[in-house]
N, CA, C and O atoms as a Tripos MOL2 file, in Angstrom:
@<TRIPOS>MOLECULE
protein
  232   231    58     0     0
PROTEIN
NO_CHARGES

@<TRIPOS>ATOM
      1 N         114.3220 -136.0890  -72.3740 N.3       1 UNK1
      2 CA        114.8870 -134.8960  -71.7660 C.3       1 UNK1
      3 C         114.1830 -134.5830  -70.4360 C.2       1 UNK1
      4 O         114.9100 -134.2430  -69.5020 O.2       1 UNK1
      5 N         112.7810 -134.6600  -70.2240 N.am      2 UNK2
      6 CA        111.9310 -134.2570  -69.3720 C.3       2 UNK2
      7 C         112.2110 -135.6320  -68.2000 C.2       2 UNK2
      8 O         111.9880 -135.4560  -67.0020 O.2       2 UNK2
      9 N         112.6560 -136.8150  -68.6720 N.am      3 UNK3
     10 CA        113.0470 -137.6530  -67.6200 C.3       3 UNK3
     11 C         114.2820 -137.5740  -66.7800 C.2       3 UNK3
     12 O         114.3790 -138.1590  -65.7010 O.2       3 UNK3
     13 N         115.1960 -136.8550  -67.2890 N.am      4 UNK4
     14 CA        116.7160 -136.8510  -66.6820 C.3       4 UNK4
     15 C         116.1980 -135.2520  -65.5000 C.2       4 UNK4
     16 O         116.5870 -135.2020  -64.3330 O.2       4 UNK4
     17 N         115.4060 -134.2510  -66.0660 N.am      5 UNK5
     18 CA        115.1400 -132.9600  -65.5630 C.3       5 UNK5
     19 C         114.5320 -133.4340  -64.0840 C.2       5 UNK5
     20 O         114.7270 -132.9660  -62.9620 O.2       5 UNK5
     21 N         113.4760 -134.8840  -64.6690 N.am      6 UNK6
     22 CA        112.8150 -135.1310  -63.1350 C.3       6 UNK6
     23 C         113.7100 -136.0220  -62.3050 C.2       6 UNK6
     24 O         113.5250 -135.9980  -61.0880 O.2       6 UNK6
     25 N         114.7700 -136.9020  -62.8560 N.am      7 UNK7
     26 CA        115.5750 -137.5940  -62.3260 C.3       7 UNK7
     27 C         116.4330 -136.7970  -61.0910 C.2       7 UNK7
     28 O         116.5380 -136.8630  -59.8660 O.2       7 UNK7
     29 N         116.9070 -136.1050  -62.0760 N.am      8 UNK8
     30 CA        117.6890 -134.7960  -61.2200 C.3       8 UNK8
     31 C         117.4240 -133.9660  -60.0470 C.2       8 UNK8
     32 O         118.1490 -133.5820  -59.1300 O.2       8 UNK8
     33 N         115.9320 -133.7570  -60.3810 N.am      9 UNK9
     34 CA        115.4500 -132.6360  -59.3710 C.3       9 UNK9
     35 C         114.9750 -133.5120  -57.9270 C.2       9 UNK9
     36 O         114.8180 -133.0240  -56.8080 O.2       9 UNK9
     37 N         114.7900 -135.0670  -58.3710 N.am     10 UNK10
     38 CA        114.5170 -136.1020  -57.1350 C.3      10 UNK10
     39 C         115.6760 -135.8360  -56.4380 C.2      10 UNK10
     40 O         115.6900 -135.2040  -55.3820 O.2      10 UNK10
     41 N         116.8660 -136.3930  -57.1040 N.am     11 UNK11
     42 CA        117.7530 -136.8590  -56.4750 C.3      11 UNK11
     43 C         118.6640 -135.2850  -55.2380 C.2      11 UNK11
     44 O         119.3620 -135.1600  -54.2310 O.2      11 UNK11
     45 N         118.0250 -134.5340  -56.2080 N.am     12 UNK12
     46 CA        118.4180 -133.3230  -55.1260 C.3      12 UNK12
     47 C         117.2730 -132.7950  -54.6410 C.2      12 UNK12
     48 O         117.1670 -131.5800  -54.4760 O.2      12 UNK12
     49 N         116.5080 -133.4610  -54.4220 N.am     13 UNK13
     50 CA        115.4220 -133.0200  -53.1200 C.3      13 UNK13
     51 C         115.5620 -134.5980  -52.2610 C.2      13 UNK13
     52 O         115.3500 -134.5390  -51.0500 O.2      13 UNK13
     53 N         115.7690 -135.4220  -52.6150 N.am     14 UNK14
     54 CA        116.5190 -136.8740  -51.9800 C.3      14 UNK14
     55 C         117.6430 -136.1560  -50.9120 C.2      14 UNK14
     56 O         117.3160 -135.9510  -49.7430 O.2      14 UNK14
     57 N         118.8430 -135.8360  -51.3650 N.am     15 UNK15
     58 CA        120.0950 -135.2720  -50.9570 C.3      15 UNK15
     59 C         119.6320 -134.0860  -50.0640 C.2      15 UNK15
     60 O         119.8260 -134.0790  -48.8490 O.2      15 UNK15
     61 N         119.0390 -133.1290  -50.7070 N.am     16 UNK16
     62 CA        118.7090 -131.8230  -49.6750 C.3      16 UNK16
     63 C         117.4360 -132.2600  -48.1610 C.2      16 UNK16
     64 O         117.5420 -131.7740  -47.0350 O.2      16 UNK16
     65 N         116.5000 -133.1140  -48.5330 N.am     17 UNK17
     66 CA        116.4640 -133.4940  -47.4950 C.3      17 UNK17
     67 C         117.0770 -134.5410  -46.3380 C.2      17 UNK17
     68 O         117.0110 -134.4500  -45.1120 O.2      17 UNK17
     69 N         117.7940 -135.7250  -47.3060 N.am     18 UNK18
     70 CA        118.6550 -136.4470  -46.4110 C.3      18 UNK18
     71 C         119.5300 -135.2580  -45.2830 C.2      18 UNK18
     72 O         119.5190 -135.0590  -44.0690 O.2      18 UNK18
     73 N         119.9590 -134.8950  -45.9980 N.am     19 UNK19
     74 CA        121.0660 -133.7200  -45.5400 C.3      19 UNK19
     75 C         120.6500 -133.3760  -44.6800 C.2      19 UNK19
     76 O         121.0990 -133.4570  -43.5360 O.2      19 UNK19
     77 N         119.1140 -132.6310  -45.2670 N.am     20 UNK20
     78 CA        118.6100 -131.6390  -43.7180 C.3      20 UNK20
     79 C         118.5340 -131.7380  -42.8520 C.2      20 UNK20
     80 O         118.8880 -130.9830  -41.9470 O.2      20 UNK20
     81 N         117.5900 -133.5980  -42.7910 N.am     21 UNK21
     82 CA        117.3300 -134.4860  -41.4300 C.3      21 UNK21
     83 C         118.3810 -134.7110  -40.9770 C.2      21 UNK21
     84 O         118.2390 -134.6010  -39.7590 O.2      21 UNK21
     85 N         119.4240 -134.9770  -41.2080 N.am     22 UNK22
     86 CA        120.8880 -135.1750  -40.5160 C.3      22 UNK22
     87 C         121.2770 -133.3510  -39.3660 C.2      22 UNK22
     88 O         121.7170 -133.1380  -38.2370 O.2      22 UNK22
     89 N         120.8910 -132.6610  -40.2770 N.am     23 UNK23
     90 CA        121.4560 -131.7320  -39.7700 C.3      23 UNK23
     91 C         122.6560 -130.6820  -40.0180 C.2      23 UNK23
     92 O         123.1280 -129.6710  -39.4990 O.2      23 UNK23
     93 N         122.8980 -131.6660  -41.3040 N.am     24 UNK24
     94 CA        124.0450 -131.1370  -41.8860 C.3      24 UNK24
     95 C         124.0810 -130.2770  -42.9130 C.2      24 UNK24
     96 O         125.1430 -129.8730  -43.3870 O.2      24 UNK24
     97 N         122.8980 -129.9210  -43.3480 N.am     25 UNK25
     98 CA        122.2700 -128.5820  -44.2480 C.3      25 UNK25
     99 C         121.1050 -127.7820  -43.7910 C.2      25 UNK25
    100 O         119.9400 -127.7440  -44.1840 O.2      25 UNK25
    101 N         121.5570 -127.3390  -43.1250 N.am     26 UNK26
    102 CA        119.8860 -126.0920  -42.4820 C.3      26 UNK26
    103 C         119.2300 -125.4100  -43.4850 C.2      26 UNK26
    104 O         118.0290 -125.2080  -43.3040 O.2      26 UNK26
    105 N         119.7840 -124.9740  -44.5850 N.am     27 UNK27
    106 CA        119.2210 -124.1080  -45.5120 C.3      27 UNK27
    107 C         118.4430 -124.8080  -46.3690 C.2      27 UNK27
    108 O         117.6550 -124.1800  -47.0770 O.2      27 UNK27
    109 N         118.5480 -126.6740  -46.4880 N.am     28 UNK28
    110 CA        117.9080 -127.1920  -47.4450 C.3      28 UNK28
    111 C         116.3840 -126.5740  -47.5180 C.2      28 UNK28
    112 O         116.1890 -125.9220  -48.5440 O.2      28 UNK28
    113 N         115.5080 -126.6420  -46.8080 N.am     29 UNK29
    114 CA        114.1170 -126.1970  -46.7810 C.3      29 UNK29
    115 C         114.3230 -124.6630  -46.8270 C.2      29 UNK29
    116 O         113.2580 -124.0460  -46.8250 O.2      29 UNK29
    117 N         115.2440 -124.0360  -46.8610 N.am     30 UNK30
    118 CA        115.0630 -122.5550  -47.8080 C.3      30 UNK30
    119 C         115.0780 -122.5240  -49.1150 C.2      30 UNK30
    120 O         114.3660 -121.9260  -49.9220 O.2      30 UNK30
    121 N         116.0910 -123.3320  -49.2520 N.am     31 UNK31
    122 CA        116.6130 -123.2750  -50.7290 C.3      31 UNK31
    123 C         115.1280 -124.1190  -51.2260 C.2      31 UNK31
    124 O         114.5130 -123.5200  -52.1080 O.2      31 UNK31
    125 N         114.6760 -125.0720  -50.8790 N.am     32 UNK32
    126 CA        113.5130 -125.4670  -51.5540 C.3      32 UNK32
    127 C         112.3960 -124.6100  -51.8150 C.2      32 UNK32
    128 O         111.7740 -124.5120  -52.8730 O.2      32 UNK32
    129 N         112.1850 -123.9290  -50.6120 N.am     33 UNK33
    130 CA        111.0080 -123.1460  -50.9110 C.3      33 UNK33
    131 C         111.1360 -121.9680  -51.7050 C.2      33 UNK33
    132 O         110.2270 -121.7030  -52.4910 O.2      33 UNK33
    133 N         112.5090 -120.9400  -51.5810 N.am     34 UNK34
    134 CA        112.6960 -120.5560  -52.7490 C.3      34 UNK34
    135 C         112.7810 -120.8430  -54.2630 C.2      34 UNK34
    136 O         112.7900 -120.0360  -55.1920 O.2      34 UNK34
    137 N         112.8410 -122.1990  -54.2830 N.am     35 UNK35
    138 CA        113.4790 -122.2260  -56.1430 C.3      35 UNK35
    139 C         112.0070 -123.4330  -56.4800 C.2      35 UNK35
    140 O         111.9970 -124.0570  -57.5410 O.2      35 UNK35
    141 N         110.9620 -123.5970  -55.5270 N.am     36 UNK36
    142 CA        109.9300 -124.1840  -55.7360 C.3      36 UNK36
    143 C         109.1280 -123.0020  -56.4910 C.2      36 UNK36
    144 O         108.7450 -123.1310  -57.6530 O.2      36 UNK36
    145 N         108.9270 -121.9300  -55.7830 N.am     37 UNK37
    146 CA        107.8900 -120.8110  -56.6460 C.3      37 UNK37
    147 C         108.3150 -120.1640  -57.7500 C.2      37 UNK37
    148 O         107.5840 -119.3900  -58.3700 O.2      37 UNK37
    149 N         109.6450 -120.4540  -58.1150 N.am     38 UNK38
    150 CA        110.3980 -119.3820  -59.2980 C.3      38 UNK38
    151 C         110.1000 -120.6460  -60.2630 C.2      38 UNK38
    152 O         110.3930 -120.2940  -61.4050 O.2      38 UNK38
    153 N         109.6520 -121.9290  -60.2510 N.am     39 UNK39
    154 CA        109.4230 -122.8740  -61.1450 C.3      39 UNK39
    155 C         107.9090 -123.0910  -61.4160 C.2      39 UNK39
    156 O         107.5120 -123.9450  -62.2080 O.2      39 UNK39
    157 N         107.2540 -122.4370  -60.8570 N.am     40 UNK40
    158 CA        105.9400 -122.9360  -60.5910 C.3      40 UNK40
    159 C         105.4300 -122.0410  -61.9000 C.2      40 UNK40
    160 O         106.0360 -121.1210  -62.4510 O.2      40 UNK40
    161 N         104.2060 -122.5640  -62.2030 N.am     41 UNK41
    162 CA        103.5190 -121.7190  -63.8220 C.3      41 UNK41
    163 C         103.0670 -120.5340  -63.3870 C.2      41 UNK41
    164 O         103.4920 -119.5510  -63.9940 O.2      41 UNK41
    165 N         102.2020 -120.3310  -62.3590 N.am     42 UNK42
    166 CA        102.2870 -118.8710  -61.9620 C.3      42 UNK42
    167 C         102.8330 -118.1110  -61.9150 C.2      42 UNK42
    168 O         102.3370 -117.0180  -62.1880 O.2      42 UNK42
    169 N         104.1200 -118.2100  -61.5600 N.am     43 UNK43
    170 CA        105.0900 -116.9820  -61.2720 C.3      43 UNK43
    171 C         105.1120 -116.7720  -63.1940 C.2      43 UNK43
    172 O         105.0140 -115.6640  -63.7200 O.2      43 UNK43
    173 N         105.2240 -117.7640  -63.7930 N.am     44 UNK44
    174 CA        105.5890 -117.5530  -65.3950 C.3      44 UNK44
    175 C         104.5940 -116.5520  -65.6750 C.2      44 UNK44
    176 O         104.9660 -115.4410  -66.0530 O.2      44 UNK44
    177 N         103.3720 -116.8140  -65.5340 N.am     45 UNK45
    178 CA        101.8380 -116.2050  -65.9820 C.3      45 UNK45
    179 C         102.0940 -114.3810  -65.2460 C.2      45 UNK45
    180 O         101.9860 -113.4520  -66.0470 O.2      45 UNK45
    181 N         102.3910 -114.0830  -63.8720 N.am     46 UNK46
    182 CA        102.4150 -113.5240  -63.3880 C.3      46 UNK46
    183 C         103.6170 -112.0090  -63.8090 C.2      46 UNK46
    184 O         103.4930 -110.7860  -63.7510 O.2      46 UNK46
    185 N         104.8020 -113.0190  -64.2510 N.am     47 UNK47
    186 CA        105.9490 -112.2220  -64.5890 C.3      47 UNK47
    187 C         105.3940 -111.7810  -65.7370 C.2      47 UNK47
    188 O         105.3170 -110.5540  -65.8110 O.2      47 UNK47
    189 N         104.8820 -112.5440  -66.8810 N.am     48 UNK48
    190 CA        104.3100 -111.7230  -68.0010 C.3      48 UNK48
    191 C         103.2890 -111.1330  -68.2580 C.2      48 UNK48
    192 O         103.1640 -110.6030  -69.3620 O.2      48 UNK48
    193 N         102.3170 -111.0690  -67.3350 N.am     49 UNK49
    194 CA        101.4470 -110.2410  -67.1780 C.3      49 UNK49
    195 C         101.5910 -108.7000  -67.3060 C.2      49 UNK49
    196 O         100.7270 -107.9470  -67.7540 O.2      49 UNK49
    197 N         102.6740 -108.3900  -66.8980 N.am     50 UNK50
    198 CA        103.3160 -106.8090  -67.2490 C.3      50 UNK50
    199 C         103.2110 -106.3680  -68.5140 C.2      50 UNK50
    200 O         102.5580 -105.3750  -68.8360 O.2      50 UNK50
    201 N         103.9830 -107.2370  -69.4410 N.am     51 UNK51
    202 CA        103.4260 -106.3070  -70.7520 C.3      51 UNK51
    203 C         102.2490 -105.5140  -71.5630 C.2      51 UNK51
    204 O         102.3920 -104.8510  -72.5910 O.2      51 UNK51
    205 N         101.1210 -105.7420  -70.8730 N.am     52 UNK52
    206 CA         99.8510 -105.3150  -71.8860 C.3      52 UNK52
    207 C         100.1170 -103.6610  -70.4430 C.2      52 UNK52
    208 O          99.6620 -102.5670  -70.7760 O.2      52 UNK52
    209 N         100.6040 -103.7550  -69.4990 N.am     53 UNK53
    210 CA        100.3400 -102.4820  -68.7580 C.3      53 UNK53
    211 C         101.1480 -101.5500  -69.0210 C.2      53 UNK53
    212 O         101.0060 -100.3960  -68.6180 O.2      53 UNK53
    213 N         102.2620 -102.0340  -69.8610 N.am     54 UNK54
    214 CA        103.1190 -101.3330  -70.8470 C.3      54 UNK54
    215 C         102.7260  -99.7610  -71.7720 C.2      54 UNK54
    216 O         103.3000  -98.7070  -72.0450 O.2      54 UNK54
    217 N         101.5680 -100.3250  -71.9790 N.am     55 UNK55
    218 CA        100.6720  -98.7990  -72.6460 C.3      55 UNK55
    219 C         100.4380  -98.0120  -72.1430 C.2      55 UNK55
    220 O          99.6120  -98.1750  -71.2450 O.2      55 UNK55
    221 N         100.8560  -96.9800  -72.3120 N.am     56 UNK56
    222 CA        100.3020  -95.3800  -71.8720 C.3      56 UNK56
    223 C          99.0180  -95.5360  -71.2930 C.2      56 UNK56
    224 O          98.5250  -96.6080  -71.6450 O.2      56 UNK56
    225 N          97.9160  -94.5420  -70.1550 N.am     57 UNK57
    226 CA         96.7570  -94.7890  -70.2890 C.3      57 UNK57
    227 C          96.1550  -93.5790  -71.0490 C.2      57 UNK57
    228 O          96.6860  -92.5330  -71.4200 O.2      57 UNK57
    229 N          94.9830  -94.0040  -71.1590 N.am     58 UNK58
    230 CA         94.1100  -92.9250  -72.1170 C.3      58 UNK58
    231 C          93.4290  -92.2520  -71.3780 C.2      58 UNK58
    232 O          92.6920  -91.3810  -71.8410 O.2      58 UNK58
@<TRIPOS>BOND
     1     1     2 1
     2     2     3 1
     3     3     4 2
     4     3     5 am
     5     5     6 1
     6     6     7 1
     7     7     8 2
     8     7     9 am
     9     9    10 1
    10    10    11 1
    11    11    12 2
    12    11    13 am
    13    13    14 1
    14    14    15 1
    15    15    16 2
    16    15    17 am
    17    17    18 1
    18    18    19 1
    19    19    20 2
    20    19    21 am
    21    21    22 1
    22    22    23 1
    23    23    24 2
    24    23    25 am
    25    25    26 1
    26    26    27 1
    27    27    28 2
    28    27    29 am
    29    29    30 1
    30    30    31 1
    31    31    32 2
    32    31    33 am
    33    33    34 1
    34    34    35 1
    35    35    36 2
    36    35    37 am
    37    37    38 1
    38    38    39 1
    39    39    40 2
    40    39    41 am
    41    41    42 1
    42    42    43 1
    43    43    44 2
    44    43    45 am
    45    45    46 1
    46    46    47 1
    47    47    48 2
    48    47    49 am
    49    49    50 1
    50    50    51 1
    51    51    52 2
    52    51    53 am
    53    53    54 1
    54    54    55 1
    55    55    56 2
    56    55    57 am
    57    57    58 1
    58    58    59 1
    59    59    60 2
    60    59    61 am
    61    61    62 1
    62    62    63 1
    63    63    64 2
    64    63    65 am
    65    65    66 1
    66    66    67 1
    67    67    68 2
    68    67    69 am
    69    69    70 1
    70    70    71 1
    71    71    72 2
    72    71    73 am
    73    73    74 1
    74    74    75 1
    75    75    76 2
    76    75    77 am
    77    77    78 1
    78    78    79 1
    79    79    80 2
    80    79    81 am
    81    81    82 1
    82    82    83 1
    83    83    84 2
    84    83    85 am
    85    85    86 1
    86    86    87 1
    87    87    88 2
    88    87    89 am
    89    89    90 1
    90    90    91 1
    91    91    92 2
    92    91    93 am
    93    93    94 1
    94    94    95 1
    95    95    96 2
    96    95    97 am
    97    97    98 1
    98    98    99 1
    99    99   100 2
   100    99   101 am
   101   101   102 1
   102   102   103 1
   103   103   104 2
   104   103   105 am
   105   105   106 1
   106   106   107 1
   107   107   108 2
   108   107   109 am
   109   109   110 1
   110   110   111 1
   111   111   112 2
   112   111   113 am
   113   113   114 1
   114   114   115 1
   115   115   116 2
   116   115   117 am
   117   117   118 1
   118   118   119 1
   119   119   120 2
   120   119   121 am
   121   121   122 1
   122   122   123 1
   123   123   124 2
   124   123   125 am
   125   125   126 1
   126   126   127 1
   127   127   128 2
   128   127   129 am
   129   129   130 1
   130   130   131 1
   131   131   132 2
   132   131   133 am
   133   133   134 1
   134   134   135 1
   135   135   136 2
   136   135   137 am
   137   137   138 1
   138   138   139 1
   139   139   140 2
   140   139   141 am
   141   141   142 1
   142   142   143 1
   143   143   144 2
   144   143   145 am
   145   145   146 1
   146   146   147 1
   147   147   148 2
   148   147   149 am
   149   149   150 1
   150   150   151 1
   151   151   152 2
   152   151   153 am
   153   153   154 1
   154   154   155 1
   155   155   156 2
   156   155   157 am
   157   157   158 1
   158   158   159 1
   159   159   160 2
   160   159   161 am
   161   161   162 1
   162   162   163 1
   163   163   164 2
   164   163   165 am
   165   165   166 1
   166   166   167 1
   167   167   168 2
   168   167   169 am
   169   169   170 1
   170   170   171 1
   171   171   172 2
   172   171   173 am
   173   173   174 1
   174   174   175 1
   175   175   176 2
   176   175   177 am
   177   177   178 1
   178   178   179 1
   179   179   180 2
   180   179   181 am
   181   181   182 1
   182   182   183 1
   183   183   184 2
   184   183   185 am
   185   185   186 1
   186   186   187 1
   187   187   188 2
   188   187   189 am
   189   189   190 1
   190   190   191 1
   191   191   192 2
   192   191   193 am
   193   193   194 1
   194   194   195 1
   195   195   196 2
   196   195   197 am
   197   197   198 1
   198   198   199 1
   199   199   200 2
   200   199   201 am
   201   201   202 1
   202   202   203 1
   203   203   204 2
   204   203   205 am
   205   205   206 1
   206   206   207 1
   207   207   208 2
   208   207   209 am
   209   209   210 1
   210   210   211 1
   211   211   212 2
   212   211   213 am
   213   213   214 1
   214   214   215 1
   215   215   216 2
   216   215   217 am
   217   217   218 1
   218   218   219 1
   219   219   220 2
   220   219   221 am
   221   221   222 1
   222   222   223 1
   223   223   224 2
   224   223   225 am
   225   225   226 1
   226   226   227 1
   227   227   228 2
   228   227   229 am
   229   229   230 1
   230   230   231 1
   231   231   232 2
@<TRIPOS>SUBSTRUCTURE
     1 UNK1         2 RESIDUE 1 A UNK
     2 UNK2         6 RESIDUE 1 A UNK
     3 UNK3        10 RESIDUE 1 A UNK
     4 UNK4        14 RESIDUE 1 A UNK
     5 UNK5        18 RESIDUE 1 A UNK
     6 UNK6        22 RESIDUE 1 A UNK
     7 UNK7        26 RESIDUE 1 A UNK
     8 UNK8        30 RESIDUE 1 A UNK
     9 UNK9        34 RESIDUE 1 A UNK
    10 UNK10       38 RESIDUE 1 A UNK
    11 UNK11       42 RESIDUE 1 A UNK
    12 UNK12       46 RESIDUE 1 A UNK
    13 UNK13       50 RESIDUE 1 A UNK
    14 UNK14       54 RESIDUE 1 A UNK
    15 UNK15       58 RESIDUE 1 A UNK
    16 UNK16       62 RESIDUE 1 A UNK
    17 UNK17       66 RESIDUE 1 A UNK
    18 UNK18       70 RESIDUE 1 A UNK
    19 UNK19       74 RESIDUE 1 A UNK
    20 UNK20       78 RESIDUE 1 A UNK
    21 UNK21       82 RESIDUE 1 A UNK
    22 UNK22       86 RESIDUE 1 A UNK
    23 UNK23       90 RESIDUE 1 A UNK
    24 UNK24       94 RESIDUE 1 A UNK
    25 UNK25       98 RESIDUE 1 A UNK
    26 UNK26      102 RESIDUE 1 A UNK
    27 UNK27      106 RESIDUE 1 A UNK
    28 UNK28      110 RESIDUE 1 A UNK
    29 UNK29      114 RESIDUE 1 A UNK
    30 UNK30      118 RESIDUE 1 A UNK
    31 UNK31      122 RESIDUE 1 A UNK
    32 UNK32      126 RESIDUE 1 A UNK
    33 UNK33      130 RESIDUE 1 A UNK
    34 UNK34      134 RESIDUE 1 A UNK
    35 UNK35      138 RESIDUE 1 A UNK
    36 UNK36      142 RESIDUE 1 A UNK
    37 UNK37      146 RESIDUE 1 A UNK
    38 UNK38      150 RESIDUE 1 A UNK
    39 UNK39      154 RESIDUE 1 A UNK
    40 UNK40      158 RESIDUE 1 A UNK
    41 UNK41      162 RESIDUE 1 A UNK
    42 UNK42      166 RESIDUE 1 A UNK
    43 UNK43      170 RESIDUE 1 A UNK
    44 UNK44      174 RESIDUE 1 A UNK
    45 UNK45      178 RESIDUE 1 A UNK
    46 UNK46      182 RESIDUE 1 A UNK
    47 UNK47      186 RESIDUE 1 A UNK
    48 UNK48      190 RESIDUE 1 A UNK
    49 UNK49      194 RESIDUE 1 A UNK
    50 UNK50      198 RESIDUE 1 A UNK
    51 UNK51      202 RESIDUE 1 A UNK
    52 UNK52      206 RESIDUE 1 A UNK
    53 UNK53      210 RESIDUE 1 A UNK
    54 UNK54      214 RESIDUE 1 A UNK
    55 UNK55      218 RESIDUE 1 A UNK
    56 UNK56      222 RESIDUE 1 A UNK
    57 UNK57      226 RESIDUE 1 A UNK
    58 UNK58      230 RESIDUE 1 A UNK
């Protein structure tokens, strides 16, 4: 499963930069750098970090 996920994500960073260097997708290096940090373990660690601040304070 984890091989087709990395297969995939080559072949469209393959395509989004072919593309880009052509010229024929400007947004490729947005779209990368956006959907690079929403995958990254930090943002995971970070987003759930909220719950323990959930408590009232004393």
């Amino acid at each position: 499963m984890a091989r087709w996920g990395l297969l995939a994500l080559g072949v469209g960073l393959a395509l989004g930069f072919g593309l880009g260097s052509l010229g024929l997708l400007p947004v490729a290096d947005v779209d990368i750098r956006w959907t690079v940090p929403a995958l990254s373990v930090d943002e995971g660690y970070r987003s759930g970090s909220g719950a323990p601040r959930r408590t009232p304070p004393r």
